[in-house]
C-alpha positions as CSV (number, residue, x, y, z in Angstrom):
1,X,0.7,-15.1,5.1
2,X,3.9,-14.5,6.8
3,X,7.2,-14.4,4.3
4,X,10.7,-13.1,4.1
5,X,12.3,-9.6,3.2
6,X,15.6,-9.1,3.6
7,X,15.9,-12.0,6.1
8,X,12.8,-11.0,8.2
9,X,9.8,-12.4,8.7
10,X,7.1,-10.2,7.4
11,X,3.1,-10.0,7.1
12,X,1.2,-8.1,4.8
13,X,-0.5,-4.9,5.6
14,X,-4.3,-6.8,5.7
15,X,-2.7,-9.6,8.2
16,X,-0.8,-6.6,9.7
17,X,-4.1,-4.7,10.7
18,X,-5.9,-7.4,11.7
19,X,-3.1,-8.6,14.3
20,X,-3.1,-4.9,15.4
21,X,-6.8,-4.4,15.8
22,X,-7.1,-1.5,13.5
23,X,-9.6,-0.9,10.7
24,X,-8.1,-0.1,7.5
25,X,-8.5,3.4,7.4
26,X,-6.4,3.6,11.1
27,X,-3.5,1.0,10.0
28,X,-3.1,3.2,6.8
29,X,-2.7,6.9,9.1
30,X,-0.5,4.6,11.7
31,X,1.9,3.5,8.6
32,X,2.0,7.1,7.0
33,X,3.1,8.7,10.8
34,X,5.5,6.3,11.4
35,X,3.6,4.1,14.5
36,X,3.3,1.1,12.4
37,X,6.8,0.9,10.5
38,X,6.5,-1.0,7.0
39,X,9.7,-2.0,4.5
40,X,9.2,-2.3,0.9
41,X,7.5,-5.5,-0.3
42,X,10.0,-5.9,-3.1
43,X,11.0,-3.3,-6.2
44,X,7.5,-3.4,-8.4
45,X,8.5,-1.2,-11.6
46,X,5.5,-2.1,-13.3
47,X,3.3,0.4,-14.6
48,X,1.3,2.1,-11.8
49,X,3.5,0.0,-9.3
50,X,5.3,2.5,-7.5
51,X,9.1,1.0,-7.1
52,X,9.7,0.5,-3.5
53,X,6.8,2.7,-2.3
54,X,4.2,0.7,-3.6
55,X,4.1,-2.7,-1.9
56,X,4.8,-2.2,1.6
57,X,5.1,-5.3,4.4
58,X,5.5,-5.5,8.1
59,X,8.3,-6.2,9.9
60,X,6.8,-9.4,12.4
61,X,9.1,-7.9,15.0
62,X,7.0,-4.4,14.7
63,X,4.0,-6.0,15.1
64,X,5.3,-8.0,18.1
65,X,6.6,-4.4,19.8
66,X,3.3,-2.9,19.1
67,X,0.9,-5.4,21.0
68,X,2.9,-5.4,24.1
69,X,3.4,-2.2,24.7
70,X,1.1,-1.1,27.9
71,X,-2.5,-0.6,27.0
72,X,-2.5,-1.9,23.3
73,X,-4.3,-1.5,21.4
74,X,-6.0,1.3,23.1
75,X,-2.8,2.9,23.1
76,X,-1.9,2.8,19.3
77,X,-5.5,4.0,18.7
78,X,-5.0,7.3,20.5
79,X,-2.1,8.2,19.1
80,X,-3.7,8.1,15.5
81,X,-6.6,8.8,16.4
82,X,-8.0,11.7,13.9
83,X,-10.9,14.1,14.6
84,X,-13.1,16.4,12.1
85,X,-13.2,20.1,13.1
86,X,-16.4,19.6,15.0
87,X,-14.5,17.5,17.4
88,X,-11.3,19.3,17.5
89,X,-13.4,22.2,18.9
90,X,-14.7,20.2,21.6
91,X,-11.4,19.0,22.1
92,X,-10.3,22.6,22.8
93,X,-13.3,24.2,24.4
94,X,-13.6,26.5,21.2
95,X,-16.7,27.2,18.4
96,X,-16.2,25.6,15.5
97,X,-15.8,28.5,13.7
98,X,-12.5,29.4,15.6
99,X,-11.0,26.3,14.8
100,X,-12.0,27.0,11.1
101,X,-10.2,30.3,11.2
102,X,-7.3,28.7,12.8
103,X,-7.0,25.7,10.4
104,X,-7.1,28.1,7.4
105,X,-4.1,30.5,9.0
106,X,-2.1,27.2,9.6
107,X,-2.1,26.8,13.0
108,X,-2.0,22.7,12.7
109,X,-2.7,20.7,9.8
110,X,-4.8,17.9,8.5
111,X,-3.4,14.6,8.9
112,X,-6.6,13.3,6.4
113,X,-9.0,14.0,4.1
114,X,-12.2,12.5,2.5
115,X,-14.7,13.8,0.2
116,X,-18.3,14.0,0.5
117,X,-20.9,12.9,-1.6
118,X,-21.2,16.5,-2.5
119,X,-17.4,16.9,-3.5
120,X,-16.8,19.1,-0.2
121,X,-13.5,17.9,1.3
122,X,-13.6,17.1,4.7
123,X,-10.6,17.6,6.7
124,X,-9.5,15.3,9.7
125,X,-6.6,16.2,12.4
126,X,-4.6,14.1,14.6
127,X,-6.2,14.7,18.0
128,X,-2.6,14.6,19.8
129,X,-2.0,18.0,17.5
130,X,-5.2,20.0,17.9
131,X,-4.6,19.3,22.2
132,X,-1.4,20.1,21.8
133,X,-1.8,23.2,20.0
134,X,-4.2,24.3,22.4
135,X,-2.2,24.3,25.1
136,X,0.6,25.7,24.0
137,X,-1.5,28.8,22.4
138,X,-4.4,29.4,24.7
139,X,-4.3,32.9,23.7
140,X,-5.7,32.1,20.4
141,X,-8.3,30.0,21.8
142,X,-10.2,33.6,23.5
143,X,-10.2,37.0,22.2
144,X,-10.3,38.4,19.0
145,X,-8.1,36.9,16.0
146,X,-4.9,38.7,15.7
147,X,-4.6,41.2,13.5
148,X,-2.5,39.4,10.8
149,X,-4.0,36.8,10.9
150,X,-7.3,38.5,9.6
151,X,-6.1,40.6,7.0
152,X,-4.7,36.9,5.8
153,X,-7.9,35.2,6.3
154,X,-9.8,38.2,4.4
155,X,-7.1,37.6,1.1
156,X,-9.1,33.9,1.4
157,X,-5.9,32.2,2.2
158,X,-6.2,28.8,3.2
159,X,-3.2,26.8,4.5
160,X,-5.6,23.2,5.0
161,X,-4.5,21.3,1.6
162,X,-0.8,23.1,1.1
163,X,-0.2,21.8,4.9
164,X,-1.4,18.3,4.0
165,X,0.4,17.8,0.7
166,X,3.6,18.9,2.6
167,X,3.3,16.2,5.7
168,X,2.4,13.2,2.8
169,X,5.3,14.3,0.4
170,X,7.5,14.1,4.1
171,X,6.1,10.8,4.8
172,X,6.7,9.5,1.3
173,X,10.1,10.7,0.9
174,X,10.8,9.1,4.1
175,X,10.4,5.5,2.9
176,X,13.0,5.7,0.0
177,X,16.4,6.5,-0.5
178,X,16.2,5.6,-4.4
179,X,17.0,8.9,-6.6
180,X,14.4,8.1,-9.0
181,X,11.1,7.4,-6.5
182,X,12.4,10.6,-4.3
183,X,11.9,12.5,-7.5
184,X,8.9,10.9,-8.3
185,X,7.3,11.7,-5.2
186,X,8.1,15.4,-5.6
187,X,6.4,15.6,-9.1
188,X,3.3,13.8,-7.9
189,X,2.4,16.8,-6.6
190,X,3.3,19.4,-9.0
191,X,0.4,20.1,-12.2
192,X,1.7,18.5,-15.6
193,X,2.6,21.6,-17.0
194,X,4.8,22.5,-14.3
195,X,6.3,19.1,-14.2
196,X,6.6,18.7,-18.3
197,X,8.5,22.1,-17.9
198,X,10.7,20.6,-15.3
199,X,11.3,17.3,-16.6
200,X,11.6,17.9,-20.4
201,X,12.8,14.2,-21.6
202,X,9.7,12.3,-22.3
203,X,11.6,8.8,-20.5
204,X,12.1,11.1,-17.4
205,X,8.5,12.2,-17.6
206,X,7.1,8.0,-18.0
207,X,9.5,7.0,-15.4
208,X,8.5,9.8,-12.8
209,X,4.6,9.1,-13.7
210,X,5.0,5.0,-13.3
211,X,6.9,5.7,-9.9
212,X,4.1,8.0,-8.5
213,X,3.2,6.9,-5.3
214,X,-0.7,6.9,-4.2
215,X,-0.8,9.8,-2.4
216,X,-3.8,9.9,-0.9
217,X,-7.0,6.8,-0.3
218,X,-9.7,8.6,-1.4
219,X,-13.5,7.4,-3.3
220,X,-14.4,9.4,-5.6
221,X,-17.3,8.4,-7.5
222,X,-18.1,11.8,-9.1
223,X,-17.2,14.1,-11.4
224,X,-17.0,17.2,-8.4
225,X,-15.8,14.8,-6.3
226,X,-12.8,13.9,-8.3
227,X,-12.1,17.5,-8.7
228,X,-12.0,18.6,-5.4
229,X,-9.4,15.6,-4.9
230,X,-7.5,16.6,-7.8
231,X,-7.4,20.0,-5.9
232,X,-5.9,18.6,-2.8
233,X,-3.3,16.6,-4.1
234,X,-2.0,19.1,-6.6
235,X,-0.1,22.6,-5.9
236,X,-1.2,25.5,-7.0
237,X,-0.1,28.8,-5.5
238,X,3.0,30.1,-7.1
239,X,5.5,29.6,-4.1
240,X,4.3,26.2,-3.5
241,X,4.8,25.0,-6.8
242,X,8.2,27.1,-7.2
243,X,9.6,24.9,-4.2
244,X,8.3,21.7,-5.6
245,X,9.7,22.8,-9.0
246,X,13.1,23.5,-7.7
247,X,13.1,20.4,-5.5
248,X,12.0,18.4,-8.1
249,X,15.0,20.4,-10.6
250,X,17.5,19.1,-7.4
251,X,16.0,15.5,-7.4
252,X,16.4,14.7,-10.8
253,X,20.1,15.8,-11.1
254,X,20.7,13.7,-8.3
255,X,18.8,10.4,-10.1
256,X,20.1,11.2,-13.6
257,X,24.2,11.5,-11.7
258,X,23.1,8.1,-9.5
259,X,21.0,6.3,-11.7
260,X,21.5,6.9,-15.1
261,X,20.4,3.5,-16.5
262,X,17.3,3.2,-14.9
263,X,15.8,5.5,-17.9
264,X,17.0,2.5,-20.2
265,X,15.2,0.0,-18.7
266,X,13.2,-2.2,-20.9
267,X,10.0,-1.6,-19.0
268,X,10.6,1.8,-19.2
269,X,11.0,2.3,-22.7
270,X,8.0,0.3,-23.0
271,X,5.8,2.5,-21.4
272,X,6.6,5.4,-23.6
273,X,4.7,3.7,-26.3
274,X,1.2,4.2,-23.3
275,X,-1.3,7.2,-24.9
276,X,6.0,26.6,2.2
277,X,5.7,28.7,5.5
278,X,2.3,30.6,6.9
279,X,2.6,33.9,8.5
280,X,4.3,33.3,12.3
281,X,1.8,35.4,14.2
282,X,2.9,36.1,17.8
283,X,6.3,34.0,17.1
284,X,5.3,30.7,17.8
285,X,7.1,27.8,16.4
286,X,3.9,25.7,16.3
287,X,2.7,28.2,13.3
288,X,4.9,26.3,11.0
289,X,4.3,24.5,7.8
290,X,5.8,21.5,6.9
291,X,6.7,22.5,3.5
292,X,9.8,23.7,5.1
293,X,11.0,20.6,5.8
294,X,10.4,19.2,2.2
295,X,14.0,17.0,2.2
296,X,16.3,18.8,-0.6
297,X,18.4,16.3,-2.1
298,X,21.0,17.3,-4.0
């Protein structure tokens, strides 16, 4: 069904993938990377609603500029098109097990992740990335891993879910400019205790949690599997979470000096009452982690 935001005709995002040709999986990577853009559906401040960043539309005019462009919708398929390390060897003429290594230093990230019926995460990278890496570091595609990068490897360091957490949060904070939701977004990712330290006022602390986006469209139907998710989407080392924590510090000054009465809401009183950066080996901008461009709103 086709209806108006904000004077625009606009479908929703099951109409929206069906006039684009894409599975559901492949509309939902082309929204999060900004080929498909969406506007909000309408504020939804229910509990598990997600303000703004919940319900999400699309524009009739974006679907319109999509299917003529040259080639659709082979075209918008390639672009999101995401591989699993198997194929983003064969992409780059490489083992496996070299990708591995470089996936774990934080050459490139994941764009995706799933998890098996084993709870093993399995990773998924935007193809465009992994061929682009390549050539722009064929170096590290022969030869013996740099020497840094080894003794970093050897600690166990793995960049994978750090660099994936970053790109979402960038994504998500993207599609809001409301103090409250920015914040929320930042503590979806931090663990309770950090974010209970950080957020001491139990209203702040029901507000942020009935704002928190979905982060990630994952099934998880057992226990392990559910944990190795929980893994994924929460931080853990101590710099990671220190940079949420601070950003998160920033975001909620910033909502409580904007939007002060929000906190007052009926619905939100309501619901009280409910039980970084890898190493840069060889200097090359591509070895860069989007954490560092986490927007700081203060």
């Amino acid at each position: 069904m086709t209806v108006m935001c904000d004077g625009r005709q606009t479908l929703t995002t099951g109409r929206a993938a069906r006039e684009l040709e894409l599975r559901t999986g492949e509309f939902e990577l082309a929204t999060q990377l900004g080929e498909v853009r969406t506007v909000p559906a309408g504020r939804d401040d229910r509990p598990g609603g997600a303000g703004s960043l919940g319900r999400r539309r699309v524009p009739a005019a974006e679907i319109a500029r999509l299917q003529a462009e040259p080639g659709f919708p082979e075209a918008l398929r390639g672009r999101i098109r995401a591989v699993s390390t198997t194929e983003a060897a064969a992409l780059m003429g490489v083992g496996p097990g070299r990708v591995l290594r470089l996936t774990r230093a934080g050459c490139f990230g994941p764009v995706r992740f799933y998890v098996n019926r084993y709870g093993a995460v399995v990773w998924l990278y935007l193809a465009s990335e992994v061929t682009g890496f390549a050539a722009r570091e064929p170096a590290l595609m022969r030869g013996n891993t740099p020497a840094a990068m080894r003794v970093m490897l050897d600690s166990g360091q793995d960049w994978r879910a750090r660099q994936w957490r970053s790109r979402r949060v960038a994504q998500l904070m993207g599609q809001t400019d409301d103090p409250w939701e920015s914040a929320a977004v930042i503590a979806a990712v931090l663990p309770p205790e950090e974010l209970a330290s950080v957020a001491e006022d139990p209203l702040e602390r029901s507000l942020l949690r009935r704002l928190r986006p979905t982060l990630a469209s994952v099934i998880t139907v057992t226990p392990a599997a559910r944990e190795s998710f929980e893994r994924v989407v929460t931080a853990e080392e101590f710099d990671e979470v220190l940079w949420y924590r601070v950003n998160l510090s920033r975001g909620l000054e910033r909502a409580r000096r904007e939007d002060p009465g929000r906190l007052r809401t009926p619905a939100a009183t309501a619901s009280t009452t409910r039980p970084g950066q890898p190493p840069s080996f060889l200097n090359s901008p591509s070895w860069t982690t989007e954490t560092s461009i986490l927007p700081s709103r203060s």
